[in-house]
C-alpha positions as CSV (number, residue, x, y, z in Angstrom):
1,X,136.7,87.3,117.4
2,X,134.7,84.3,118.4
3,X,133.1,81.9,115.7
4,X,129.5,83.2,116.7
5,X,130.5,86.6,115.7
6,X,132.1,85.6,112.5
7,X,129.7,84.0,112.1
8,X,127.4,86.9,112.4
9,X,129.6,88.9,110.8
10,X,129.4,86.8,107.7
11,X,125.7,86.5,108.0
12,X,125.2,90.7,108.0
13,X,127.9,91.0,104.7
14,X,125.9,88.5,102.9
15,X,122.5,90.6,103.3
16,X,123.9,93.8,102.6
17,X,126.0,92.5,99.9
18,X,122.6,92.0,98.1
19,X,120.8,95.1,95.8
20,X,120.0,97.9,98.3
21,X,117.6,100.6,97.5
22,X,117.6,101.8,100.9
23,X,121.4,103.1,100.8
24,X,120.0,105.2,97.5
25,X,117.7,108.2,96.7
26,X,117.7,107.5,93.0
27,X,115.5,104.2,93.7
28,X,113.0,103.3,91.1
29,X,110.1,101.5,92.1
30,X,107.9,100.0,88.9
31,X,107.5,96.0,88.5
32,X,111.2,95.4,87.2
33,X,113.0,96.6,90.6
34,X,110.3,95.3,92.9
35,X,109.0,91.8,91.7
36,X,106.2,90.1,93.7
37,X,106.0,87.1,91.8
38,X,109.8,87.2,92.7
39,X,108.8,87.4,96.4
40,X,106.3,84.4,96.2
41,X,109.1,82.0,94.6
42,X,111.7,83.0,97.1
43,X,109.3,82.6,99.8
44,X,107.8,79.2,98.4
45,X,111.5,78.2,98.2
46,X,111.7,78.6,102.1
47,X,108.7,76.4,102.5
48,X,106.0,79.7,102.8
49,X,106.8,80.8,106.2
50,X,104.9,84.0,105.5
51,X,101.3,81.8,105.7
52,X,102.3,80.3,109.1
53,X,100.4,83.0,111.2
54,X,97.9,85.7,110.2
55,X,99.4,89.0,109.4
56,X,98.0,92.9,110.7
57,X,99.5,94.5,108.0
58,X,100.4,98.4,108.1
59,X,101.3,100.5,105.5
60,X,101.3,104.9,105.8
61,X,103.4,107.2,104.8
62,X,103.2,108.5,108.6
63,X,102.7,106.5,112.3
64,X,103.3,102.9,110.4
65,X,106.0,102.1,112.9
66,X,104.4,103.0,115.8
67,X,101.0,101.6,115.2
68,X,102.6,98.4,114.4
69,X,104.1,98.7,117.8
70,X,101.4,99.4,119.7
71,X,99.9,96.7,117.7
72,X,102.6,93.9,118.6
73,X,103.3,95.1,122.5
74,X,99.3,95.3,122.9
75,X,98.9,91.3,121.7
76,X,101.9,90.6,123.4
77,X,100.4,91.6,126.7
78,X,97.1,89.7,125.9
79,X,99.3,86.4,126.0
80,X,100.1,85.7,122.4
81,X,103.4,85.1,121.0
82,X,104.0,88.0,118.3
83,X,106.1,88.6,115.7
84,X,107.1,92.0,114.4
85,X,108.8,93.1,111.3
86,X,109.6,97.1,111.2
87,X,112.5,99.0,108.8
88,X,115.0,100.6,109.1
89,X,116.6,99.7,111.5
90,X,118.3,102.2,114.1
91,X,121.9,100.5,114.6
92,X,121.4,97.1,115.1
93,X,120.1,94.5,111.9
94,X,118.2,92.2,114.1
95,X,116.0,95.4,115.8
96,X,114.0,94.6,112.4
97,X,112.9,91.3,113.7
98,X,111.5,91.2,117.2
99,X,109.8,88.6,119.0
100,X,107.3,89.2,122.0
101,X,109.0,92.7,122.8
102,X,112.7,91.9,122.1
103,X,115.2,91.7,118.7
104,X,116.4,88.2,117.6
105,X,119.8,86.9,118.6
106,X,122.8,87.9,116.4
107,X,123.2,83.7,116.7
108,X,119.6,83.3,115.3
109,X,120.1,85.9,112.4
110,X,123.0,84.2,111.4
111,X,121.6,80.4,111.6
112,X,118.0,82.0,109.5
113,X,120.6,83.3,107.2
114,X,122.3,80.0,106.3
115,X,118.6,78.8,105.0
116,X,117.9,81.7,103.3
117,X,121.3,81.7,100.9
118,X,119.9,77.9,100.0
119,X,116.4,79.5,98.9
120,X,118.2,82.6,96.8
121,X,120.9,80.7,95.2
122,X,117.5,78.7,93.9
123,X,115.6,81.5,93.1
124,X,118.9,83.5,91.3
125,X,119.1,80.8,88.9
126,X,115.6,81.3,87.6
127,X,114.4,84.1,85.5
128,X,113.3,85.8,88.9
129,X,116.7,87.3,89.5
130,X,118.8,87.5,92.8
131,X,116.6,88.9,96.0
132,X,117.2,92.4,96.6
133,X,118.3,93.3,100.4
134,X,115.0,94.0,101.2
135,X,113.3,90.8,100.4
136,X,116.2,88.9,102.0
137,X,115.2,91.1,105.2
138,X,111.4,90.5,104.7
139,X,111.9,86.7,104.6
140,X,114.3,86.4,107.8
141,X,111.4,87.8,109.5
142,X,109.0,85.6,108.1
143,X,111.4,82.6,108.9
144,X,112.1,83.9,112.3
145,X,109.1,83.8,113.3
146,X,107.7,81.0,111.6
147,X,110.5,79.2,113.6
148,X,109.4,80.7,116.9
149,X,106.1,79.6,116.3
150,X,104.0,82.6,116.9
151,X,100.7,83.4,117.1
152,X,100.1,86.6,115.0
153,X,102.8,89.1,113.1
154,X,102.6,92.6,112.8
155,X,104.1,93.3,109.6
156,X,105.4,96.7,108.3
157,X,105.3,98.0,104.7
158,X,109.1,99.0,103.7
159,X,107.6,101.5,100.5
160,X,104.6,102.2,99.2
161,X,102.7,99.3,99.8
162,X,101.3,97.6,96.5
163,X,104.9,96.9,94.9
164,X,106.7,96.0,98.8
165,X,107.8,92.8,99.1
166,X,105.5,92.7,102.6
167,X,102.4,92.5,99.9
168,X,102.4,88.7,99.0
169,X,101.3,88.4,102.6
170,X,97.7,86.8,103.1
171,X,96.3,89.3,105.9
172,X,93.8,89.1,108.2
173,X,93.6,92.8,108.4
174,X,95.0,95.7,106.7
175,X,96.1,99.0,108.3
176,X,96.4,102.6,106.8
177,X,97.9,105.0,108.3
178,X,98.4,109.2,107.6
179,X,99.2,109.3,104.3
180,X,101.1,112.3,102.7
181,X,104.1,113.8,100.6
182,X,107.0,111.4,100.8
183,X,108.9,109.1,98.4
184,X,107.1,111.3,95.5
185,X,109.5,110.1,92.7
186,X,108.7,106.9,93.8
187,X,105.0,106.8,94.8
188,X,103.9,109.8,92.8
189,X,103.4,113.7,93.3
190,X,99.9,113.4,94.7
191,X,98.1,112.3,97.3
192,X,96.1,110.5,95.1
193,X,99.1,108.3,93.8
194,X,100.1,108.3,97.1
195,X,97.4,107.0,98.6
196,X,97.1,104.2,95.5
197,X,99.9,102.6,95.9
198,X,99.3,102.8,100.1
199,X,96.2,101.1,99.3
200,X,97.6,98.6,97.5
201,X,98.3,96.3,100.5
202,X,94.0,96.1,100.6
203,X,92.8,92.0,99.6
204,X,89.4,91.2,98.7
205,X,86.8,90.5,101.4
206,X,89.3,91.8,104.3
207,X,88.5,94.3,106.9
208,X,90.3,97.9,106.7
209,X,91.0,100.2,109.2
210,X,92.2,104.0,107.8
211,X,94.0,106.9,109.7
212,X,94.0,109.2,106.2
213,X,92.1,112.3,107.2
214,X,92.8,114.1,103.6
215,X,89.7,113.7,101.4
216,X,91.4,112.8,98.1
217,X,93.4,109.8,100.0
218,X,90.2,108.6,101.5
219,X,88.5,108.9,98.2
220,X,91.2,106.5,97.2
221,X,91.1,104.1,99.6
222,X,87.3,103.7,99.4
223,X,86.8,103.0,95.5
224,X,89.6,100.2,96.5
225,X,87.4,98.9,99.6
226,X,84.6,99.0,97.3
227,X,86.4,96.8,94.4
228,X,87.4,94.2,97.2
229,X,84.4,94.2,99.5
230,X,86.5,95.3,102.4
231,X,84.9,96.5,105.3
232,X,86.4,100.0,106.3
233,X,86.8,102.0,109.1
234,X,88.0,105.3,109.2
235,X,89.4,108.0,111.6
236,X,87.6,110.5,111.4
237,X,84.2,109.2,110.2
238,X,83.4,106.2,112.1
239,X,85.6,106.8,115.3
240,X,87.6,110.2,116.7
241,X,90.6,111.0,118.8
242,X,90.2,113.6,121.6
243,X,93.5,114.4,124.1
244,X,93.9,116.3,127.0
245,X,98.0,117.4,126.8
246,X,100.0,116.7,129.7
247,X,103.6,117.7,130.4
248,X,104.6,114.2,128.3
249,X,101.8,111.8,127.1
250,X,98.4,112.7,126.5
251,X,95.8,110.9,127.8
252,X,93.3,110.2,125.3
253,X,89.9,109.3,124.4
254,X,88.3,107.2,121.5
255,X,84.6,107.9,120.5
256,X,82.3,106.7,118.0
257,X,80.6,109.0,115.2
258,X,77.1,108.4,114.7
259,X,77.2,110.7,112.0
260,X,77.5,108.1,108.5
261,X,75.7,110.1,106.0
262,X,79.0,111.0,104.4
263,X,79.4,107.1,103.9
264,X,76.6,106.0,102.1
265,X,77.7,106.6,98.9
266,X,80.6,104.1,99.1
267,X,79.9,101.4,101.5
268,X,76.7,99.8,102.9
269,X,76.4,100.5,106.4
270,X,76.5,97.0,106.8
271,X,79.9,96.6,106.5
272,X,80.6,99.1,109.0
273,X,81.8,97.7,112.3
274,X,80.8,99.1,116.0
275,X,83.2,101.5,117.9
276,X,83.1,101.0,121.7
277,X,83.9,104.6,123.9
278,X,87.8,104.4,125.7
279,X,88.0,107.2,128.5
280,X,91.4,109.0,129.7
281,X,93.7,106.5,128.3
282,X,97.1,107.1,129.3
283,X,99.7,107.4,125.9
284,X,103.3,107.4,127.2
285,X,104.4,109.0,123.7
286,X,103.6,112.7,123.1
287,X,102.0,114.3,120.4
288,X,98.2,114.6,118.6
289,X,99.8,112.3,115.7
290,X,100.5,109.7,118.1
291,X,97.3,110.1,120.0
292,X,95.5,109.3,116.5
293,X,98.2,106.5,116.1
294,X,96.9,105.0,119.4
295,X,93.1,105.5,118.1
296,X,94.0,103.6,114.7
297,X,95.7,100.5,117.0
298,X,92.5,100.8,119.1
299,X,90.3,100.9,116.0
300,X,92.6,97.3,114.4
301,X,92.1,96.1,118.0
302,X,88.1,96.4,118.3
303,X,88.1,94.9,114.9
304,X,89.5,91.9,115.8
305,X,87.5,91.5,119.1
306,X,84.6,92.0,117.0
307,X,86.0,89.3,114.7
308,X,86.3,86.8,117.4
309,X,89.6,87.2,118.8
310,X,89.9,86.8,122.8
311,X,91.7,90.2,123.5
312,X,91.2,91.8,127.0
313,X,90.9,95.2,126.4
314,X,93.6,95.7,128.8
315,X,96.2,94.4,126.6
316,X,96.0,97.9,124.6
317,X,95.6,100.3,127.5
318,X,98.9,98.6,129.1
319,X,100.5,99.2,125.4
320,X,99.7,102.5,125.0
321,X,100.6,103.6,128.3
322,X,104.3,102.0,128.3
323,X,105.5,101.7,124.9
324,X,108.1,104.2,124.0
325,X,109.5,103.8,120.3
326,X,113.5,104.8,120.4
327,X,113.4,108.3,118.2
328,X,109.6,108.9,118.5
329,X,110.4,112.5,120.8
330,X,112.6,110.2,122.6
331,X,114.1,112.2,125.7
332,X,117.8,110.8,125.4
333,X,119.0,113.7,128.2
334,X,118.0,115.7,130.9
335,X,121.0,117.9,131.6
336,X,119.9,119.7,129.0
337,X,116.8,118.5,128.0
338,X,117.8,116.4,124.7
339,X,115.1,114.8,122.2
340,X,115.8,112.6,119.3
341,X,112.9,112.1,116.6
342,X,113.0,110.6,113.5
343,X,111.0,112.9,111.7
344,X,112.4,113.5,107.9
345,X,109.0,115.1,105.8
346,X,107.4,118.0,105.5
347,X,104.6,116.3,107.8
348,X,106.3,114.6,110.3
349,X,108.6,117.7,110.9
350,X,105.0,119.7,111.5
351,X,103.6,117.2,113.7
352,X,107.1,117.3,115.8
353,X,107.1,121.0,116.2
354,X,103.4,121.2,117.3
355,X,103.9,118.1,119.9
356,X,107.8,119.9,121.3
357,X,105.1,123.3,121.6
358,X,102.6,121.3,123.4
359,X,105.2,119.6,125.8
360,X,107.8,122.0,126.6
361,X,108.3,125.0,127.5
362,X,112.2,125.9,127.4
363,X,113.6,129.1,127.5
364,X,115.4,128.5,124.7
365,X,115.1,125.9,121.4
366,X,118.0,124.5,119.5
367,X,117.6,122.4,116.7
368,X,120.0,119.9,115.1
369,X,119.1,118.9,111.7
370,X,120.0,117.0,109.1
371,X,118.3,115.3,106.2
372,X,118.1,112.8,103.2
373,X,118.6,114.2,99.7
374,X,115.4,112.7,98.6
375,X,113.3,114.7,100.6
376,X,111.8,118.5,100.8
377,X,114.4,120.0,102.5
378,X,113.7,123.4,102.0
379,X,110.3,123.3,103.6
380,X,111.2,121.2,106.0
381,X,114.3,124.1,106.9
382,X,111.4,126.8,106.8
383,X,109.3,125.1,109.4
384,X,111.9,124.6,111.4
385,X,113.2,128.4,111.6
386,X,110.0,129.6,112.7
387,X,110.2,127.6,115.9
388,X,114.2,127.3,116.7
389,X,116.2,130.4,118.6
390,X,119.4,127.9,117.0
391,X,119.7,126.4,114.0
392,X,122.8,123.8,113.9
393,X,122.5,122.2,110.4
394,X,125.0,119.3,110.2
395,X,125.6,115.6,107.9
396,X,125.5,111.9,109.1
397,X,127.8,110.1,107.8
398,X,126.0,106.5,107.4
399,X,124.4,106.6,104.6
400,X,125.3,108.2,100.8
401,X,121.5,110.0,100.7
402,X,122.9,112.8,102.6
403,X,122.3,116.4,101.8
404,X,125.8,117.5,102.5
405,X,126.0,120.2,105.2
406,X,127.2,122.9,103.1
407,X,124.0,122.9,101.3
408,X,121.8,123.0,104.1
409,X,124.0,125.8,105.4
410,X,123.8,127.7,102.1
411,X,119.8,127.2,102.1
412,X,119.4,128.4,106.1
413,X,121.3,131.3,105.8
414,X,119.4,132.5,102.6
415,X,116.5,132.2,104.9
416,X,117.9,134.1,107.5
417,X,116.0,137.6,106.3
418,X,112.9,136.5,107.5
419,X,114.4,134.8,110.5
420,X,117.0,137.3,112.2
421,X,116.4,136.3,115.7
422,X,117.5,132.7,114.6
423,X,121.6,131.8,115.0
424,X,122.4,129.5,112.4
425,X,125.0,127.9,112.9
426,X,127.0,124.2,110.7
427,X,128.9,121.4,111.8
428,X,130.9,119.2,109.7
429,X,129.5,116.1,111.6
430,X,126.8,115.5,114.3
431,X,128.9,114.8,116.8
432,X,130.5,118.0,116.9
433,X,126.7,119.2,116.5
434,X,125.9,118.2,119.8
435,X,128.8,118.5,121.6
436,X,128.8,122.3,120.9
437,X,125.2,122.0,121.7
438,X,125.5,120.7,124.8
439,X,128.4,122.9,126.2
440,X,126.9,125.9,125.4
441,X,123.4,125.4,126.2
442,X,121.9,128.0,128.4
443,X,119.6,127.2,131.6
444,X,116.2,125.2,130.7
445,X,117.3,125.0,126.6
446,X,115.7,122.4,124.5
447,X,118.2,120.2,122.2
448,X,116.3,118.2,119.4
449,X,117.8,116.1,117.2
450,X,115.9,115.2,113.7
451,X,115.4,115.5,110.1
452,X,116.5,111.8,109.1
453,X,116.0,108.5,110.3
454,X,119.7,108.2,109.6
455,X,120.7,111.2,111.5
456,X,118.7,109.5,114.7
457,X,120.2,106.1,113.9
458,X,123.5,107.8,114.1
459,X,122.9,109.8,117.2
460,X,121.1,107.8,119.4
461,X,123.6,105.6,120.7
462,X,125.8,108.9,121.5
463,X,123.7,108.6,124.6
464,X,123.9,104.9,125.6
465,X,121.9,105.2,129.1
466,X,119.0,104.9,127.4
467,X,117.8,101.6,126.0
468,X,117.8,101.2,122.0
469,X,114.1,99.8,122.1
470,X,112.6,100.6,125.1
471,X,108.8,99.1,125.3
């Protein structure tokens, strides 16, 4: 091994050598595990990279990664330099931390490192404690880019959103996507406490722009616009997403309400901002979540038009018609048809099986699944059984949060009374998932992969002819 890769090498142990709540499902998440003030001493330690650029930040329990995307590919094309910070990561560290479309060098990871360990070993030796994983992660991107000099980052909440480590930014504007059930014995078992602590990323006097279409989560977020004095916008109320499906992407259509009544009662009308009509715009990912995805990044992109930002309007129609997010239905195969999405909630499994209905049409449907211990499961399994003809419930074996296969099994086949046509089927690992998946798959069958972001991050580079990010 060369001395850049040991180098490397040495650089990734370090990070993941620190406190890591993602490699956990018993994670707490109160003010002595995730410590802002902790954040700002670290960062102020590193010289505040974080303030060098304005900051779209995005937090949502669903569409966060690819809004942010959309986002960061959309400026990109309108000629700024962009950074973009996104987690997990699929296999790769440095696919956290892109720069105008593509991940940082293994050698730049590892020289950012080398500055951070000065800044922790400084801020370890004060009451503040050692930086957790996360925050090491967060700062690299902040660092990286500071370094590249860019124009604008697009920065991703990790959790929640008023306790991340993302939240000492200073944004420009602040982005909400779909919010529902996920990370409940962190966040809460409501929407409402959801929705708080999503809301949390909202600073005073700074424009909003919402995607949460359930009333109590909207509630939520406008008592906290109305504490600030943020102006909001929200899907839904001040702007719709129509689509007209096509055998992959939709294309879509963003229109304005006129309709505000409903809005008078938090907000003066004022602070509402105009929505400008987009016809038949092409969306390269499938799916009515995504379509309202793309309306949210055309909603954040109108807003900063309007706030005097020189953005061609083609900049976001380019984005939305060529950026494909690895894991997002991702169509990894076509002999059979394979599909790899990272869906791993209740939700996100819905919004899968309504987009796989909408854009395919197999003669048969097997799904491999897999999932995190943290999450519903059960539901999740039930969903799934009234769509499948195959059931192949399997593990991934990089991370401890697994739900180990035999209770999956045990679960589907309890279910199998009110799903006989079904075949349920188990496999120790996912490899042998697919591979019996693949060899036995009938004429015009459907394989889809999903239930866990760390079921995708395993599988997807089973299929290397595809691209790990491919924008």
């Amino acid at each position: 091994m060369d001395r850049i890769d040991t180098t490397y090498t040495d650089a990734v142990r370090y990070l993941y050598d620190r406190i890591n709540y993602e490699k956990t499902s018993d994670r707490p998440y109160d003010q002595r595990a995730y410590r802002l003030a902790r954040m700002e001493y670290f960062l102020q330690e590193l010289g505040n990279p974080h303030l060098a650029a304005p900051v779209l930040h995005v937090a949502g329990t669903k569409g966060k990664g690819s809004v942010s995307w959309f986002l960061a590919e959309a400026l990109r094309r309108s000629g700024l330099s962009v950074g973009l910070y996104t987690s997990p990561h699929l296999v790769h560290l440095e696919e956290r931390f892109v720069m105008n479309g593509l991940p940082c060098s293994p050698s730049e990871l590892a020289e950012q490192v080398e500055m951070l360990k000065r800044a922790a070993e400084a801020t370890s030796g004060t009451s503040h404690g050692c930086p957790t994983f996360f925050e090491m992660t967060t700062a690299l991107a902040w660092l990286l880019f500071a370094t590249r000099k860019s124009d604008v980052n697009v920065i991703e909440v990790g959790l929640g959103g008023r306790l991340d480590s993302t939240n000492v930014c200073h944004s420009t504007l602040a982005i909400i996507t779909s919010i529902s059930f996920d990370h409940q014995q962190q966040l809460g078992n409501t929407i409402s406490l959801i929705a708080a602590e999503k809301a949390g990323i909202i600073k005073k006097n700074v424009p909003v722009i919402s995607g949460a279409r359930h009333p109590d989560a909207r509630s939520v977020i406008r008592a906290k616009c109305v504490e600030t004095n943020s102006p909001l916008w929200e899907l839904g109320v001040d702007f719709e997403c129509t689509t007209q499906p096509k055998k992959m992407g939709p294309a879509i259509s963003i229109d304005p309400r006129s309709n505000c009544a409903s809005q008078m009662d938090f907000n003066p009308m004022s602070a509402r901002i105009p929505a400008i009509q987009m016809r038949n715009l092409a969306l390269r990912m499938p799916g009515k979540h995504q379509a309202d995805n793309a309306a949210i990044a055309i909603a954040a992109w109108q807003r900063l038009q309007s706030d005097g930002w020189s953005l061609p309007q083609n900049g976001m129609v380019d984005a939305l018609a060529n950026t494909q997010l690895c894991c997002r239905i991702e169509v990894v195969s076509t002999n059979p048809t394979t599909v790899i999405d990272s869906s791993h909630n209740v939700a996100s499994i819905a919004a899968l099986i309504r987009s796989l209905t909408d854009h395919f049409s197999p003669a048969k449907k097997t799904i491999i699944f897999a999932c995190s211990k943290d999450k519903d499961y059960t539901c999740m399994l039930d969903q799934i059984l009234d769509y499948a003809d195959r059931l192949i419930v399997t593990q991934f074996q990089n991370n401890p949060r697994v739900v180990p296969v035999e209770r999956l099994e045990e679960i589907a086949n309890a279910k199998r009374i009110h799903h006989p046509q079904v075949e349920i089927l188990s496999a120790p690992s996912s490899q042998i998932a697919i591979d019996h998946a693949t060899r036995s798959a009938t004429d015009n069958e459907l394989i889809c992969i999903t239930g866990s972001f760390f079921l995708a991050s395993e599988t997807r580079p089973m299929f290397p002819n595809s691209s790990i990010i491919d924008i």
